[in-house]
N, CA, C and O of each residue as an XYZ file, in Angstrom:
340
protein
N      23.767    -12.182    -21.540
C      22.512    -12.827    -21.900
C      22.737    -13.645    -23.183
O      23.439    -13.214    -24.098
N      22.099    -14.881    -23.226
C      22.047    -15.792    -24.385
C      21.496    -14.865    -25.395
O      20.737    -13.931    -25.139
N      22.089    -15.310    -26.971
C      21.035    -15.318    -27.868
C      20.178    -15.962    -27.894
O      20.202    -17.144    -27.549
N      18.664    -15.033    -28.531
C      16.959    -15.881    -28.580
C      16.420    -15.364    -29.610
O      16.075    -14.207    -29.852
N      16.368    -16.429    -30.275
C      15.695    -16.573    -31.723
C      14.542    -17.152    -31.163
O      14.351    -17.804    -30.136
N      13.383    -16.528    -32.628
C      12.091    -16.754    -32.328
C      11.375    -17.033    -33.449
O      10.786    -16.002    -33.773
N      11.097    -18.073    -34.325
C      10.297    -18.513    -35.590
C       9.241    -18.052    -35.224
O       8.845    -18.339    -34.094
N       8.515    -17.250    -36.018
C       7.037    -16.616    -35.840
C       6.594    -16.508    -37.170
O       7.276    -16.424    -38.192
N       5.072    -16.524    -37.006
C       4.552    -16.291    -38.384
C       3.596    -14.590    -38.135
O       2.863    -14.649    -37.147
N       3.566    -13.737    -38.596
C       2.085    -12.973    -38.983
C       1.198    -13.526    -38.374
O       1.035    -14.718    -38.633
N       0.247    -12.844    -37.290
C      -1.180    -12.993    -36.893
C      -0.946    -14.205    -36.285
O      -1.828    -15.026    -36.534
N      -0.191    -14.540    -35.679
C       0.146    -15.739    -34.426
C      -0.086    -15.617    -33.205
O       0.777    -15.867    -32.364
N      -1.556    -15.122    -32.836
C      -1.448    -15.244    -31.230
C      -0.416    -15.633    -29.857
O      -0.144    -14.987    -28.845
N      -0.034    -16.862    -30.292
C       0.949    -17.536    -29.281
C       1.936    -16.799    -29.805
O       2.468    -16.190    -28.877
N       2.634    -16.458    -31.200
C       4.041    -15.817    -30.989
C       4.172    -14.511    -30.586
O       5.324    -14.096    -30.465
N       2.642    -13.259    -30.191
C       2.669    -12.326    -29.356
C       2.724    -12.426    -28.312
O       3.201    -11.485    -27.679
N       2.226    -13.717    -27.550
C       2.186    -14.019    -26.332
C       3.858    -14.343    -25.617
O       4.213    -13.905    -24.523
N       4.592    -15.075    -26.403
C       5.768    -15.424    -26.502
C       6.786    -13.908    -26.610
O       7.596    -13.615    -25.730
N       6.618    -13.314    -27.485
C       7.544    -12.472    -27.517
C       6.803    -11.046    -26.356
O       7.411    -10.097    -25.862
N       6.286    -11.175    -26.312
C       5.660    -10.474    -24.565
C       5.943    -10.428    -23.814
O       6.011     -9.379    -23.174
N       6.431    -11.992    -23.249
C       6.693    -12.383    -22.050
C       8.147    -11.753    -22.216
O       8.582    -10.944    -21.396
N       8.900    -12.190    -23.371
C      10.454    -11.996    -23.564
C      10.588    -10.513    -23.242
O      11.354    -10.281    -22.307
N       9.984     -9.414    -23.838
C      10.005     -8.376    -24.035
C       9.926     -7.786    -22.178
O      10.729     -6.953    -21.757
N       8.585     -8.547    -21.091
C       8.687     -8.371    -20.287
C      10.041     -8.338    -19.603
O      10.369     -7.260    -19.108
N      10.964     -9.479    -19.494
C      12.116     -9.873    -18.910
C      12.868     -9.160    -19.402
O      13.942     -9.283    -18.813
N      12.960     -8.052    -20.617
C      13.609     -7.515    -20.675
C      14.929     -7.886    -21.531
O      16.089     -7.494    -21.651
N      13.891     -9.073    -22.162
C      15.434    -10.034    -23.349
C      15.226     -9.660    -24.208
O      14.123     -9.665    -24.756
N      16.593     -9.045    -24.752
C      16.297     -8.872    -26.371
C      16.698    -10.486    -27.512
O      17.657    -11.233    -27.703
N      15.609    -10.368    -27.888
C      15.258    -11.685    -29.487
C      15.763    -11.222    -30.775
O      15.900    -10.010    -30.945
N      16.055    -12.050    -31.702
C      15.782    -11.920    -33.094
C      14.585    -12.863    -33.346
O      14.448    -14.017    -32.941
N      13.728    -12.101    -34.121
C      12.464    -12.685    -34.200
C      12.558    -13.103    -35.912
O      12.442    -12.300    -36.838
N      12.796    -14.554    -36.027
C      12.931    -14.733    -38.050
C      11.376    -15.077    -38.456
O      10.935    -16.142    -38.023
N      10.407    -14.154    -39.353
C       9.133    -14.360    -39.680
C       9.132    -15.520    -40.664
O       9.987    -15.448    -41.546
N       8.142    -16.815    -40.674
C       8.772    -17.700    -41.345
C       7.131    -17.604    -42.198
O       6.615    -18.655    -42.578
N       6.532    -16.458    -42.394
C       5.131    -16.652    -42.780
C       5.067    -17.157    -44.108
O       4.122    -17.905    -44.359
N       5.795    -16.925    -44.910
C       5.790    -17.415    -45.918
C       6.835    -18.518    -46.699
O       7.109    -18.602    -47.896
N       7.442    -19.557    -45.214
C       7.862    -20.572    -46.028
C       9.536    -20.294    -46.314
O      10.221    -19.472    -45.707
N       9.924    -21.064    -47.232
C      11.133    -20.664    -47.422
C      12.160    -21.862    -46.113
O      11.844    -22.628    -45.203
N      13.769    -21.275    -46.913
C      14.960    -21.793    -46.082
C      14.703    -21.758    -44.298
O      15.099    -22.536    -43.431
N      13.860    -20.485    -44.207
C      14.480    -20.324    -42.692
C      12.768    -21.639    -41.850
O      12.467    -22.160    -40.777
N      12.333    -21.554    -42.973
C      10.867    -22.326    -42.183
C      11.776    -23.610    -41.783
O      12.086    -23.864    -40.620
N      12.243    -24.548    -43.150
C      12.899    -25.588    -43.016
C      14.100    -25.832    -42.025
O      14.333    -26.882    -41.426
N      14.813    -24.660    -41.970
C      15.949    -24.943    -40.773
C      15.254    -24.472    -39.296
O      15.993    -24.523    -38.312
N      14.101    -24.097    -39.146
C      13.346    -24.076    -37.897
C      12.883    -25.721    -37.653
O      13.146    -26.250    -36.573
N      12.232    -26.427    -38.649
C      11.610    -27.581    -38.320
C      13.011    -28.822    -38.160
O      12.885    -29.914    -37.607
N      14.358    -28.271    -38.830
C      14.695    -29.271    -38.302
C      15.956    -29.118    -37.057
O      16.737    -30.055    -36.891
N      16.061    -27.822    -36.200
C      16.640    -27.068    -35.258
C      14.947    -27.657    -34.477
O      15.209    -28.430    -33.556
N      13.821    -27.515    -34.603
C      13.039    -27.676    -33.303
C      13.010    -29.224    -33.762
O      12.179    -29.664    -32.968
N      13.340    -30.129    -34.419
C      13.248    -31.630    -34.222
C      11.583    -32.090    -34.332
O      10.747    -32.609    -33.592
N      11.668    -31.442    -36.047
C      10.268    -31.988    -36.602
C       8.950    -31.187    -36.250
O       7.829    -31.420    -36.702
N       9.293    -30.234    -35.385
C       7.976    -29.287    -35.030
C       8.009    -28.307    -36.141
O       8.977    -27.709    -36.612
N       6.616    -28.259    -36.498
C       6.399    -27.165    -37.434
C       5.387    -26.088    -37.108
O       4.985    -25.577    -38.153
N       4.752    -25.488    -35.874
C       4.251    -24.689    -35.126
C       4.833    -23.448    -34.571
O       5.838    -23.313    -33.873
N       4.160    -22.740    -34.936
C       4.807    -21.286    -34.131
C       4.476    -20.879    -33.053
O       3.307    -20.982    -32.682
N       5.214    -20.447    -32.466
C       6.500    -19.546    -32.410
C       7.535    -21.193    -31.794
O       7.208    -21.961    -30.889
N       8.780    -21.257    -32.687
C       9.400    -22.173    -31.951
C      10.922    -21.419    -31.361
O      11.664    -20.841    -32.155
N      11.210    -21.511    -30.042
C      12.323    -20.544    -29.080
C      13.145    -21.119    -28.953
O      12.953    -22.326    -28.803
N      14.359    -20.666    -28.939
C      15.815    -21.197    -28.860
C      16.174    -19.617    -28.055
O      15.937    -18.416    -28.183
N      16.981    -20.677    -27.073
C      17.791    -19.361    -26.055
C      18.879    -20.285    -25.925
O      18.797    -21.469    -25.598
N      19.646    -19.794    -26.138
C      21.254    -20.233    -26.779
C      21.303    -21.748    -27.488
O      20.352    -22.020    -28.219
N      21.861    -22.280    -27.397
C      21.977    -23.519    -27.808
C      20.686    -24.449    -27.671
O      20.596    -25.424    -28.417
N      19.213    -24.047    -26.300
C      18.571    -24.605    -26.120
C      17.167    -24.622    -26.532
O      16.453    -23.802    -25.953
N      16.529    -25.490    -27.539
C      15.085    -25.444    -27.800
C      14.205    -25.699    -26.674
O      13.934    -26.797    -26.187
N      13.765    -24.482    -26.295
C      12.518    -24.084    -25.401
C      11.081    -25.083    -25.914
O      10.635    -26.028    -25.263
N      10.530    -24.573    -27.249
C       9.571    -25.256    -27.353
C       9.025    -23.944    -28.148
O       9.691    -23.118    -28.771
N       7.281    -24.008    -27.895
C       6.265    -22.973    -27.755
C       6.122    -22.249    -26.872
O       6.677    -22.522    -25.807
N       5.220    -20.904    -27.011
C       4.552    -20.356    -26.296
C       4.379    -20.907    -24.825
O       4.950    -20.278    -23.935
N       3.548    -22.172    -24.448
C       3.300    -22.749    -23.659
C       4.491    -23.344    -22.903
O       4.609    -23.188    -21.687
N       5.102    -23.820    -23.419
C       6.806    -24.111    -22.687
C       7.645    -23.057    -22.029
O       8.424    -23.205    -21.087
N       7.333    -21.907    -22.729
C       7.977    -20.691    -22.391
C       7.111    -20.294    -20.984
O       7.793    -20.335    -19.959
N       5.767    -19.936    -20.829
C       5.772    -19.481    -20.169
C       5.603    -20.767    -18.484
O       5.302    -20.474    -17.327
N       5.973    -22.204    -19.134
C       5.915    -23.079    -18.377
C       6.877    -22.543    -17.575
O       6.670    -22.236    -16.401
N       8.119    -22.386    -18.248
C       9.380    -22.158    -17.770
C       9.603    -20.932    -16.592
O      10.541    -20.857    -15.798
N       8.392    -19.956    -16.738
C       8.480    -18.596    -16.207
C       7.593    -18.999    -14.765
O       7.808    -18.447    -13.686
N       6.485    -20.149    -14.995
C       5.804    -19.855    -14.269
C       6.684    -21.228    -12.933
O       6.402    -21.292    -11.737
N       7.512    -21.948    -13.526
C       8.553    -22.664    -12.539
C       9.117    -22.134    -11.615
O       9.169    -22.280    -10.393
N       9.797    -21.099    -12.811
C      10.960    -20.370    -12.146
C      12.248    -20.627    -12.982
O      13.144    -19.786    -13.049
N      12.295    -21.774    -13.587
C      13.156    -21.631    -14.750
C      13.419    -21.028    -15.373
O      14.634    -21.180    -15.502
N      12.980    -20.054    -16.186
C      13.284    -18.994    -17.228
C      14.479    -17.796    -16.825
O      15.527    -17.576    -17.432
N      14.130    -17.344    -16.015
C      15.078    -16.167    -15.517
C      16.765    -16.840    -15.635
O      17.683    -16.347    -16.289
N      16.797    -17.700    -15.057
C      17.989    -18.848    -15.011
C      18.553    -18.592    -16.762
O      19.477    -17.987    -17.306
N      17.873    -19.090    -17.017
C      18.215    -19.577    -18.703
C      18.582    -18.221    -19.708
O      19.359    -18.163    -20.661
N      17.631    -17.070    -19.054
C      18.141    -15.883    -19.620
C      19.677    -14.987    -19.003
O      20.385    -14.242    -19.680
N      19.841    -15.310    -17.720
C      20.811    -15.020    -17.339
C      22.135    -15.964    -17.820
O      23.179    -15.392    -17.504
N      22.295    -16.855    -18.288
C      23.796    -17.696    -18.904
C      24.509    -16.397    -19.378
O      25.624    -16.459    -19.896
């Protein structure tokens, strides 16, 4: 299974929703809390290419997006794919 990093903040609806789904499939994440700013906020916004919204997903090399991308991906059929590499 890829590594999946997960920028989340505290009290983020979408990044419970996000790490839910993950948790469903049975993927294990590193989840980096970016609630208060800092190095890891800045190397999230420029690893997601200017997005500054949470939760932003990377499963290996690839930026997923949000919440909404993620479970775009699940509800395709894409996702399973991407967790299995």
């Amino acid at each position: 299974m890829p590594k999946i990093e997960v920028y989340t903040k505290m009290f983020c609806p979408y990044c419970v929703r996000a790490k839910r789904l993950l948790e469903a499939k049975g993927a294990a994440f590193e989840e980096i809390d970016i609630t208060m700013g800092g190095p890891q906020r800045a190397e999230m916004i420029q690893r997601a290419n200017g997005r500054t919204t949470v939760p932003q997903i990377f499963i290996g090399e690839t930026h997923i997006g949000g919440s909404d991308d993620l479970v775009a991906l699940e509800r395709s059929g894409k996702l399973d794919p991407l967790l299995a590499d």
